[in-house]
BADREN-157239 format. One record per residue (C-alpha): x, y, z; residue in three letters. Coordinates in steps of 0.5 Angstrom, whole numbers, plus 500, padded with zeros to 3 digits. Each point is the difference from the previous one (the first is absolute). Layout:
<nodes>
XYZALA;...
</nodes>
This chain:
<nodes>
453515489UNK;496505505UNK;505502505UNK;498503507UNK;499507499UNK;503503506UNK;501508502UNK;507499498UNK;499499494UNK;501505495UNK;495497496UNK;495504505UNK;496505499UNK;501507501UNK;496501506UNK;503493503UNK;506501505UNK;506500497UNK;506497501UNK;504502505UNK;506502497UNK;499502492UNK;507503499UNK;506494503UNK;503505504UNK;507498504UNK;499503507UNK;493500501UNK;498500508UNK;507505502UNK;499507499UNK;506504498UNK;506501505UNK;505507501UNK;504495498UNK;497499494UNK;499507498UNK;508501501UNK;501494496UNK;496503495UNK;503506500UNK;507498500UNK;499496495UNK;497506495UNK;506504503UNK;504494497UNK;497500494UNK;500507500UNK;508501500UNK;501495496UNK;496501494UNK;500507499UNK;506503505UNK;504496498UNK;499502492UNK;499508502UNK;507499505UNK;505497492UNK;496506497UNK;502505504UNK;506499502UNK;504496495UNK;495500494UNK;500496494UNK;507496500UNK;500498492UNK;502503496UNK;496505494UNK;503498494UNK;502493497UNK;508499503UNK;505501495UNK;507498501UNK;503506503UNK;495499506UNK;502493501UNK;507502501UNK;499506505UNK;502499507UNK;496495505UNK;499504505UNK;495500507UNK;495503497UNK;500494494UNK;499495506UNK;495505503UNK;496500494UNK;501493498UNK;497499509UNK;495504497UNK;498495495UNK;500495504UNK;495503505UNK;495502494UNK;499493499UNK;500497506UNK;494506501UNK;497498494UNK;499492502UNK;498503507UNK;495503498UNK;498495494UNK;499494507UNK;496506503UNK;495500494UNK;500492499UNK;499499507UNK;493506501UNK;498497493UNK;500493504UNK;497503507UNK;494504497UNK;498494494UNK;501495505UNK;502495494UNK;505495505UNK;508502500UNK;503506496UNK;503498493UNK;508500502UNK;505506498UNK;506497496UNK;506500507UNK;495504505UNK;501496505UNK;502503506UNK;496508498UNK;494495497UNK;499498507UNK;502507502UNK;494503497UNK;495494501UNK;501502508UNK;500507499UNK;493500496UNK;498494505UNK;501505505UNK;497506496UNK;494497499UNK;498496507UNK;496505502UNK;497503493UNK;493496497UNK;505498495UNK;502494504UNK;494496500UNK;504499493UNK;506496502UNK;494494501UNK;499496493UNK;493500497UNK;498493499UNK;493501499UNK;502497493UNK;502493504UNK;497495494UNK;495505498UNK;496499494UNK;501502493UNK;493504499UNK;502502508UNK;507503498UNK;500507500UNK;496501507UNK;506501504UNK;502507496UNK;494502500UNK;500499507UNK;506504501UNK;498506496UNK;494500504UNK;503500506UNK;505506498UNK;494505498UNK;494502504UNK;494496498UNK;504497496UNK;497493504UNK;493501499UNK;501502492UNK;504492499UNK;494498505UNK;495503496UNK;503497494UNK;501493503UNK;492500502UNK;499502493UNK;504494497UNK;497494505UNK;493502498UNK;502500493UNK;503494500UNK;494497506UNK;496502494UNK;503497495UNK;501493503UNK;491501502UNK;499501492UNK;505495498UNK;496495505UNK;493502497UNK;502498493UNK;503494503UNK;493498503UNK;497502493UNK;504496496UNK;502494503UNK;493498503UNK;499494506UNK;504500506UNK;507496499UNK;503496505UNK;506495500UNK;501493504UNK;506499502UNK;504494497UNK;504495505UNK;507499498UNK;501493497UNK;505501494UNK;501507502UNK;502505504UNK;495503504UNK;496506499UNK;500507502UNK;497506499UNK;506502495UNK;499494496UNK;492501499UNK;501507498UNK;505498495UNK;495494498UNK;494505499UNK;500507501UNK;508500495UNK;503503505UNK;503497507UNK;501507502UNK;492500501UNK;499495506UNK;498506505UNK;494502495UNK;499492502UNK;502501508UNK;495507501UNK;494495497UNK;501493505UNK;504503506UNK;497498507UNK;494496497UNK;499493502UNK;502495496UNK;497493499UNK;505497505UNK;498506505UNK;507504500UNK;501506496UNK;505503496UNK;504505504UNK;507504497UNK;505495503UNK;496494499UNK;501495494UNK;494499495UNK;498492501UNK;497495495UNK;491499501UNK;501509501UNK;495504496UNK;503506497UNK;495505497UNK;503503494UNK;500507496UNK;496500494UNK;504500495UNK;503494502UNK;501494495UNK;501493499UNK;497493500UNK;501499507UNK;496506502UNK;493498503UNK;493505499UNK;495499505UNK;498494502UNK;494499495UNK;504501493UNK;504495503UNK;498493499UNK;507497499UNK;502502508UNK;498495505UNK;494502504UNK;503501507UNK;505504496UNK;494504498UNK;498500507UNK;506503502UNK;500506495UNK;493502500UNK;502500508UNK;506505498UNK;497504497UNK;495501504UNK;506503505UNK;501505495UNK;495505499UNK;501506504UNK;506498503UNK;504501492UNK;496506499UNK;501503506UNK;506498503UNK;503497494UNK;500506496UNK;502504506UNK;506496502UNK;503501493UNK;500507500UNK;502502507UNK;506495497UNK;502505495UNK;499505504UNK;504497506UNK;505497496UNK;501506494UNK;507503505UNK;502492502UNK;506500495UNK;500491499UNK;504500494UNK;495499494UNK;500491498UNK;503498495UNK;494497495UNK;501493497UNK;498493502UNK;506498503UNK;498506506UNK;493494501UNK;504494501UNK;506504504UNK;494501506UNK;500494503UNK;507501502UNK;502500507UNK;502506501UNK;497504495UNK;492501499UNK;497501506UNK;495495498UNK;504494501UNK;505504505UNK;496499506UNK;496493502UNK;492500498UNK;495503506UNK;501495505UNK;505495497UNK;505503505UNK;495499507UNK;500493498UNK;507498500UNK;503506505UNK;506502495UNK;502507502UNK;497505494UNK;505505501UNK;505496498UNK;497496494UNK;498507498UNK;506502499UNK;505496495UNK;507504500UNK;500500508UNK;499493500UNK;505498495UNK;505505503UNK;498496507UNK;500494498UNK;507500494UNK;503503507UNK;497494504UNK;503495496UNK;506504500UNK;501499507UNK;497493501UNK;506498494UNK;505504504UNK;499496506UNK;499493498UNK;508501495UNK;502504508UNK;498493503UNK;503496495UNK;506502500UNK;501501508UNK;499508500UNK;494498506UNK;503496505UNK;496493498UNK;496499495UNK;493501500UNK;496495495UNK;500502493UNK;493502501UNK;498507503UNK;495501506UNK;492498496UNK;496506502UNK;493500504UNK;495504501UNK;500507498UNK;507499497UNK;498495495UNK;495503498UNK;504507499UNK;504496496UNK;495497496UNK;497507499UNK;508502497UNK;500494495UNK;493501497UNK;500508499UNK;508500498UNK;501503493UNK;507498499UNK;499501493UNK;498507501UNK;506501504UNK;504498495UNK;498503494UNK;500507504UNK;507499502UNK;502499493UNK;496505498UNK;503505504UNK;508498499UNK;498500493UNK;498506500UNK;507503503UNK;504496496UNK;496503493UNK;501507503UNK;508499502UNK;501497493UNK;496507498UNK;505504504UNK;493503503UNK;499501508UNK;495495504UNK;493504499UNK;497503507UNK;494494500UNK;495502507UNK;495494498UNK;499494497UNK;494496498UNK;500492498UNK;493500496UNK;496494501UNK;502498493UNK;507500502UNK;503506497UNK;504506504UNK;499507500UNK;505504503UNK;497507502UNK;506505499UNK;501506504UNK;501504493UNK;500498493UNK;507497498UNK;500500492UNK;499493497UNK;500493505UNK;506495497UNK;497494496UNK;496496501UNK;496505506UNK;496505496UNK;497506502UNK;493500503UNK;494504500UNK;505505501UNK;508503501UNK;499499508UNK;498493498UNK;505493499UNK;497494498UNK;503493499UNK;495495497UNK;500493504UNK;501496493UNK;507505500UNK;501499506UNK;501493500UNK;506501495UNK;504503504UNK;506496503UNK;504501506UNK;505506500UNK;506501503UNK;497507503UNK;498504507UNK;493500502UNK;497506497UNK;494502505UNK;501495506UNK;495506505UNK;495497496UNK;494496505UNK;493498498UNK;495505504UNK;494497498UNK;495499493UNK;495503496UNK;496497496UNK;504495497UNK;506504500UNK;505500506UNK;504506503UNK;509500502UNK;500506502UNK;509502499UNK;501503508UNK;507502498UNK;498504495UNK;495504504UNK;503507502UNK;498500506UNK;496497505UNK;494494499UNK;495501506UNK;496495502UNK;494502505UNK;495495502UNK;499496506UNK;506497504UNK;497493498UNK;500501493UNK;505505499UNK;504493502UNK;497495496UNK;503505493UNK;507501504UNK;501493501UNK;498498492UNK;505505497UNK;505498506UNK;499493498UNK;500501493UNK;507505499UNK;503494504UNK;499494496UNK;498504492UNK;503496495UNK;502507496UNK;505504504UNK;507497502UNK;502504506UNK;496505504UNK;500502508UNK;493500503UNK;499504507UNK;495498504UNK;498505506UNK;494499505UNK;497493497UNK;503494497UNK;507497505UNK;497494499UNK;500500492UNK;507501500UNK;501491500UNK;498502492UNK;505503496UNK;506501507UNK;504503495UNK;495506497UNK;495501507UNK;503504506UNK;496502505UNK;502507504UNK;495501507UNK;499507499UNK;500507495UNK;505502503UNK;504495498UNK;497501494UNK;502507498UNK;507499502UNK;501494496UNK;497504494UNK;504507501UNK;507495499UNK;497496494UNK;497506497UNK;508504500UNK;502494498UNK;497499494UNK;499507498UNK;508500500UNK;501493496UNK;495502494UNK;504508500UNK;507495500UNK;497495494UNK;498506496UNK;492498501UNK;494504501UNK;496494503UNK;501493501UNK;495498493UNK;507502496UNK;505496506UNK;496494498UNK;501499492UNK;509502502UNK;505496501UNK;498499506UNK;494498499UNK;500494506UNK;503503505UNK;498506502UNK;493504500UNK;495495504UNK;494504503UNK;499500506UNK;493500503UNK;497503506UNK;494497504UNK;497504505UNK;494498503UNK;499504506UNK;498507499UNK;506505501UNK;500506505UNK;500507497UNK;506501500UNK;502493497UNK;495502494UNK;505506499UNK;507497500UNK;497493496UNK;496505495UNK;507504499UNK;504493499UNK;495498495UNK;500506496UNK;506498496UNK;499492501UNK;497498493UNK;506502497UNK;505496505UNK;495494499UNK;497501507UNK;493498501UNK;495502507UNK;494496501UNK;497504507UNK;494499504UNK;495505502UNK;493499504UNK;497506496UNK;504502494UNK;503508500UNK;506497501UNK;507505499UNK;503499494UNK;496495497UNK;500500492UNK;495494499UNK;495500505UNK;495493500UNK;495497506UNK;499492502UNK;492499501UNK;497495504UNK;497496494UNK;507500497UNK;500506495UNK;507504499UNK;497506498UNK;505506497UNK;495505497UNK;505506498UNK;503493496UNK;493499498UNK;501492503UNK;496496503UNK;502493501UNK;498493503UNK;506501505UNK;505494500UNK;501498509UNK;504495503UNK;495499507UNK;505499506UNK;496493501UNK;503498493UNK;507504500UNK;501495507UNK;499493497UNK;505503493UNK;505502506UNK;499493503UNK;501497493UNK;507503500UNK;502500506UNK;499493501UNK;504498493UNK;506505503UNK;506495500UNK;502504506UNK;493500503UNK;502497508UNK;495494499UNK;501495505UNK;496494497UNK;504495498UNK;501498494UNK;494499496UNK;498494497UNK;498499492UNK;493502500UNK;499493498UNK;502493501UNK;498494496UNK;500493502UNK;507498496UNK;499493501UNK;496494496UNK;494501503UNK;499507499UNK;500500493UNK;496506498UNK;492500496UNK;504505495UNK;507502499UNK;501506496UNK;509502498UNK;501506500UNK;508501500UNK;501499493UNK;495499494UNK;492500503UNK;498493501UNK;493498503UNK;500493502UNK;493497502UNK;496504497UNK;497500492UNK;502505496UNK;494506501UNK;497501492UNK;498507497UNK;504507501UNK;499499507UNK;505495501UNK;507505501UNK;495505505UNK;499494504UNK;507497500UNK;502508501UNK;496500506UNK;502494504UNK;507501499UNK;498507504UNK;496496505UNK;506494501UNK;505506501UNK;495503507UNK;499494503UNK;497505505UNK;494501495UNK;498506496UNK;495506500UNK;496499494UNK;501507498UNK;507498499UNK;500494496UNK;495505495UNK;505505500UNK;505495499UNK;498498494UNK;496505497UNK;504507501UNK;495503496UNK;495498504UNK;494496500UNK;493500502UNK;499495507UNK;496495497UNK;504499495UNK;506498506UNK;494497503UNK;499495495UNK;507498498UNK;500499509UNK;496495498UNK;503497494UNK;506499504UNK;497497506UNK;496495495UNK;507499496UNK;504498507UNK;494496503UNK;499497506UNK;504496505UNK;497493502UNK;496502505UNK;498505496UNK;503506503UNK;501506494UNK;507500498UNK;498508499UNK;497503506UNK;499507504UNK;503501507UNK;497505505UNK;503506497UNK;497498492UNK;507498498UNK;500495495UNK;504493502UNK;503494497UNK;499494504UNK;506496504UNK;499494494UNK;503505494UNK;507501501UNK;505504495UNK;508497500UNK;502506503UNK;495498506UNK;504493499UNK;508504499UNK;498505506UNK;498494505UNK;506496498UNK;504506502UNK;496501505UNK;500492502UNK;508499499UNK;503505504UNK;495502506UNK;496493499UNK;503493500UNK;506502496UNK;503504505UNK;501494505UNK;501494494UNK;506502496UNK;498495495UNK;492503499UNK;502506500UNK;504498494UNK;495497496UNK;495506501UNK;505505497UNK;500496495UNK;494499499UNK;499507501UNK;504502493UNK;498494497UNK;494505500UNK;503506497UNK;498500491UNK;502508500UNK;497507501UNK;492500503UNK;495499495UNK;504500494UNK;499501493UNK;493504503UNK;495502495UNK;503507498UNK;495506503UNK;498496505UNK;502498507UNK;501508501UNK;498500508UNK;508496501UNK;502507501UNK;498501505UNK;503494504UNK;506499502UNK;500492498UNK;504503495UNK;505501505UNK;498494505UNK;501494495UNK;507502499UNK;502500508UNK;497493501UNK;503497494UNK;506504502UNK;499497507UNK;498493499UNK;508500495UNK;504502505UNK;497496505UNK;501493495UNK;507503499UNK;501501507UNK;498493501UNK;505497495UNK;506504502UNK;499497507UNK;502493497UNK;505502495UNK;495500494UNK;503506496UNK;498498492UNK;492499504UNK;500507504UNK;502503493UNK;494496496UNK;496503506UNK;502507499UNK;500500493UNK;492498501UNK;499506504UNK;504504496UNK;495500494UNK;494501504UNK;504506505UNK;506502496UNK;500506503UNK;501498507UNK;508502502UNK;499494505UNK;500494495UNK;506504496UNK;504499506UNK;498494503UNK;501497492UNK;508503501UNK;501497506UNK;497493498UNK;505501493UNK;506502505UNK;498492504UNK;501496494UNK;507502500UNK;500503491UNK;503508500UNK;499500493UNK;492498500UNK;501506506UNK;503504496UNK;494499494UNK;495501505UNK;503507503UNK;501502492UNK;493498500UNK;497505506UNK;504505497UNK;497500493UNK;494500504UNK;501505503UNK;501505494UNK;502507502UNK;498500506UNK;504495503UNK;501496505UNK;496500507UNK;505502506UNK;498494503UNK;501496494UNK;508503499UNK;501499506UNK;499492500UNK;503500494UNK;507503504UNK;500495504UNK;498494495UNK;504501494UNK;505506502UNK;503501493UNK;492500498UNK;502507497UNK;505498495UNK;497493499UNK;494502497UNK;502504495UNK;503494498UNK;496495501UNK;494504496UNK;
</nodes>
């Protein structure tokens, strides 16, 4: 689709202003220091000496060390004397010369062709690191150095596009060179302009009346998209931008208009190219007679709208795409109907990616974060981590007190935040990259061959991965393929889908999603960068890009271990991941930090024997050590700063360090990557050939995500008290519910007839949603939810419907289904679930009437286990329910059922009841078996009834149990002072 051409693009004309830089350069904005030219000088002196004073010196003074001839016997017998070992040093010092000087000539070929880390001399390492810094130094004040920066011009370039980089740099290399490669370019886009205008004309000629296509309701099918139609009627889904130029921004019947991130709705118009088949294509409205007169209407007004608009701006905007895209480097799509029916993915096609035009301003959920799926799968796994974490740190005592089994319920922007994390999170994309990528490594380790240096990676709409290579690195391991050419790795989602977990360190875990293009979206591999990665812009907007990619590295699913500093921004998004963010107050402090980090690694790859953190990762000790380190700094450093991080960053690629700077206006010293922020939400990286919807976390959305977490931290201070269920049912007789629905074990409804028609599971599937949020439901959740794929609002609007029809109305004719003030969906107090009833009677028995009654409390424990039929929602129909791993029921039900047998336990252990407190724990134990708790208070009541042999068995038991790992401190513990011979007797006993 047509792109903004900007003056940095390098799609623009000659006569337009340029970039401001069109070579990387890794000092730009710092002129040449003495002590540069010194260093320089002693460099080439270093060199100089080394790799021809050193020959000349053996040459002149001792001479050629070996001997003539072949050796015979009698020289094998002479006398070792000191001229024997002068001449076998002499052997030594020729080969240590000549690997000297191969490093040299490795490392100037690596400087001056740009091509990423050097190749590896065999047992080089410490002269190879010799001759790295003595060219470093050599060249820091020649032109050469602008080589030491990559050219990622080729960044998911097109196929047709490929070879426009080495055009390019020979260009650059000899005087008129730019203008020739120009010259040609024009030449090629006017041909090619021509072209497309003589293929349109015969299209015209041959195909007669104008075509349009009325897009179909989504009855019985997936919706429509503009892939799907294209495939239909032009026989090739790729075709849906020639569809797009031709009814982009006209009105359609319903007064919207179709935009690059808007999904196409049914009643839409779409003119259609002429050459468009299928039954389902209309003509104008006069040759129509089987089409509804309104309809006709409708397209007679549509294509009025058409026209001049078409000719004169739709034909237009197709050739400044081409022109403004031919240097973009969007991996080539793979063809193929799959790609079509993938669109609607969250988290792939840009289409289905972010919401309608004015679907998100009628129910206020945050834009940044339903657009961006991988951070919001990376924040909400990480929040439902932290909320698991807090209700088992509560349970079994490690905060003082028990705070409820519910977490606090968010309002206001919180709730909405979190709403937006479960409608735009793609987990599945997540997961399939991580796979994806350990099961490259692991391919690659089975092959004896290094990780690959990988810059980017792209995850297509259709669902496949392109990893863009720093130079090409022979054949990928199977099932990856090469793509449109050897810098290109792609992996295709049916593939990918294969892969089964690994046993194997993350590969690329610097990867963070900037932003999309297209349909395409981009992770640009930080720790890969040599150099550093500037950012300019405004301070507002630079924020928005430091806070995602801080947010996202700190909770992505595809790394294990890494360290992320944050300097100048961001003290308050360390409650995300403590153990991965730190926060310095200062540059200085920075820079410190850095130059220890620096040595120490340097020193550890030397000791390992790796050239870089890459070949560390596939060894032995794969999980234990090279995790990156990543630094953030918002805040523009001083001249001076510049220098000393430039310098730090020169070798960091290869130590796995990234740095991610701010700037107000670009020229910063030793940037290698230089990209720009826009006002509008643009990343802009020219020398890249990028231009990207930018990927933001606003500081309004980034302080409600921060809320969220803080307030499920288990050591959160939180003076509350103790919250009670967010609801309560009337346990008597007289508050029997108008439906009753159980959900602990198999799915029963009970007051309500069975729905007929497919729909039947949808709406069971959405009450079960509605009656474990008793605090209601954003409607785009609940469509999320049971359509992951996505689906069109009237179709979530219907089934709305459908389910309020299906619940009914109480007696006084207040809708069991009705909206709050916020639009969320809500169950009105007559229909209950028994995990209502379970929590009430917990609730009842031990804050309620039981705690004052020893004989109520009793009845209600046992009511309350009466209750418990097995896991929730048991024998589900298979790819359904999937929005369960979200929540954290999984790990609530267990504790209350845990909760409620050791409470009955308790209770008939007070009367000496050992046989009752065991039938009670043993309930338990088949909804919560993993509960250390119920396992102890089980070998107690077992001590009470007096049996050492049913002890015994219980002990052997635990210990099978137990497997490998063995038994839990704890449980020895007790067991020491239950069954002190438990040691020698369960061998026995078992």
């Amino acid at each position: 689709m047509a792109r903004r051409t900007t003056s940095n693009s390098l799609g623009s004309s000659p006569g337009s202003p340029g970039p401001r830089n069109r070579t990387p350069q890794p000092l730009p904005g710092r002129s040449r220091t003495v002590g540069d030219f010194v260093k320089a000088f002693l460099a080439f002196v270093a060199l100089l000496v080394l790799l021809v004073g050193v020959p000349g010196a053996l040459a002149v003074q001792i001479g050629w060390p070996l001997p003539s001839g072949a050796p015979d016997m009698e020289w094998l017998q002479q006398e070792i004397t000191v001229h024997t070992f002068i001449n076998v040093l002499t052997v030594v010092v020729w080969l240590a010369w000549a690997q000297f000087t191969a490093c040299v000539l490795v490392e100037m070929k690596a400087a001056l062709s740009g091509v990423g880390l050097p190749n590896r001399v065999p047992g080089a390492g410490p002269s190879q690191l010799l001759a790295r810094q003595l060219v470093a130094a050599l060249l820091l004040v020649g032109a050469a150095a602008a080589s030491f920066t990559p050219g990622l011009s080729q960044l998911g370039q097109q196929l047709e596009g490929n070879q426009r980089p080495a055009v390019a740099a020979a260009a650059q290399q000899a005087p008129g060179g730019l203008l020739a490669q120009q010259q040609e370019q024009t030449a090629a886009s006017a041909a090619a302009l021509a072209e497309q205008a003589a293929d349109r004309a015969a299209h015209a000629e041959t195909e007669g009346a104008t075509k349009f296509y009325r897009i179909q309701p989504p009855e019985g099918r997936h919706h429509d998209s503009l892939w799907e139609v294209a495939e239909r009627h032009l026989g090739d889904g790729r075709r849906y931008k020639e569809i797009y130029q031709l009814n982009k921004d006209r009105a359609q019947p319903d007064g919207s208009k179709l935009s690059e991130a808007s999904l196409i709705r049914p009643g839409w118009i779409m003119e259609m190219p002429g050459d468009a088949r299928g039954g389902e294509l209309v003509e104008m409205p006069d040759e129509a007679p089987k089409v509804s007169k309104d309809v006709q209407r409708q397209i007679s007004d549509y294509a009025r709208t058409g026209g001049a608009h078409q000719q004169g701006g739709g034909q237009q905007g197709a050739g400044s795409h081409d022109r403004d895209t031919a240097h973009i480097s969007l991996p080539e799509q793979r063809p193929g109907a799959e790609q079509g029916h993938q669109q609607g993915q969250r988290g792939g096609g840009q289409e289905h990616a972010a919401p309608a035009a004015g679907e998100g301003s009628g129910f206020g959920l945050p834009q940044a974060l339903l657009g961006a799926p991988l951070l919001a799968a990376g924040l909400l796994g990480a929040l439902g981590r932290r909320r698991r974490q807090a209700l088992w740190q509560s349970a079994l005592g490690a905060v003082g007190g028990r705070r409820g089994m519910e977490p606090p319920t968010p309002t206001g922007a919180a709730a909405d935040a979190q709403d937006a994390l479960l409608v735009g999170a793609d987990p599945e994309g997540v997961r399939l990259l991580d796979r994806s990528l350990r099961g490259l490594a692991a391919s690659l380790a089975g092959e004896s061959r290094p990780l690959p240096t990988v810059y980017a990676a792209w995850m297509g709409g259709n669902g496949d991965l392109h990893l863009q290579l720093a130079q090409p690195a022979g054949r990928p391991p199977a099932p990856w393929q090469l793509g449109q050419d050897q810098t290109f790795w792609l992996l295709a989602r049916a593939d990918a889908e294969r892969y089964e977990d690994v046993d194997t360190a993350a590969p690329y875990p610097g990867l963070v999603s900037l932003g999309t293009m297209d349909d395409s979206r981009l992770l640009l591999n930080l720790e890969s960068v040599p150099g550093i990665v500037s950012l300019s812009g405004r301070a507002q907007d630079r924020a928005g890009v430091f806070a995602s990619v801080a947010a996202e590295l700190a909770t992505n699913g595809w790394s294990d271990r890494m360290t992320i500093t944050l300097v100048g921004f961001g003290e308050d998004l360390t409650p995300l991941a403590p153990n991965r963010l730190r926060h310095l107050d200062d540059v200085e402090a920075l820079v410190e930090t850095m130059e220890a980090e620096t040595r120490q690694r340097r020193g550890a790859l030397g000791a390992a024997g790796h050239d870089s953190v890459l070949t560390g990762r596939t060894g032995p000790a794969q999980h234990t050590r090279w995790a990156p380190h990543l630094v953030l700094l918002a805040a523009e450093p001083s001249p001076e700063d510049a220098a000393k991080l430039a310098e730090l960053a020169a070798d960091a690629s290869r130590l796995g360090i990234g740095y991610l700077v701010g700037t107000q206006s670009g020229g910063l010293p030793g940037a290698a990557w230089e990209m720009e922020i826009t006002s509008e939400g643009k990343l802009l990286a020219p020398l890249l050939g990028l231009e990207l919807d930018a990927q933001l976390l606003p500081v309004s959305q980034q302080r409600a995500v921060v809320e969220l977490f803080t307030a499920a931290d288990p050591d959160h201070d939180d003076d509350r008290p103790t919250p009670t269920p967010p609801f309560l049912v009337d346990i008597s007789e007289q508050g029997r519910p108008a439906v009753y629905a159980r959900l602990v074990g198999p799915y029963e409804i009970i007051g309500l007839e069975t729905p007929d028609g497919e729909r039947s599971p949808l709406l069971h599937e959405a009450l079960a949603l509605l009656l474990l949020h008793r605090e209601g439901v954003h409607p785009r959740v609940l469509s999320s939810a049971l359509w992951p794929r996505g689906v069109t609002d009237d179709v979530r609007d219907a089934l709305v419907e459908r389910l309020r029809a299906w619940l009914g109305a109480d007696p006084d004719g207040t809708p069991r289904l009705a909206a709050d003030a916020t639009g969320r969906l809500k169950l009105a107090k007559s229909v209950v679930s028994d995990l209502d009833v379970l929590r009430s009677l917990y609730h009842e028995a031990t804050q309620g009437r039981g705690a004052g009654s020893r004989a109520v409390r009793g009845r209600l424990l046992t009511d309350a286990l009466v209750l418990v039929r097995g896991p929730l929602l048991a024998e589900r129909p298979e790819g359904r329910y999937g929005w369960l791993t979200h929540e954290i029921i999984d790990a609530q039900l267990p504790l209350l059922v845990a909760d409620i047998g050791l409470a009955l336990s308790a209770f008939h252990l007070e009367k000496d009841r050992a046989e009752k407190a065991i039938e009670a724990l043993d309930a338990a134990l088949g909804s919560a078996p993993g509960d250390e708790r119920l396992w102890h208070e089980l070998l107690r009541a077992t001590h009470a009834t007096g049996d050492s042999d049913r002890l015994k068995r219980l002990a052997a038991d635990l210990v099978a149990r137990s497997g490998a790992r063995g038994l839990p401190p704890r449980t020895e513990a007790l067991l020491d002072e239950l069954l002190p011979t438990w040691r020698s007797g369960v061998a026995a006993a078992g």
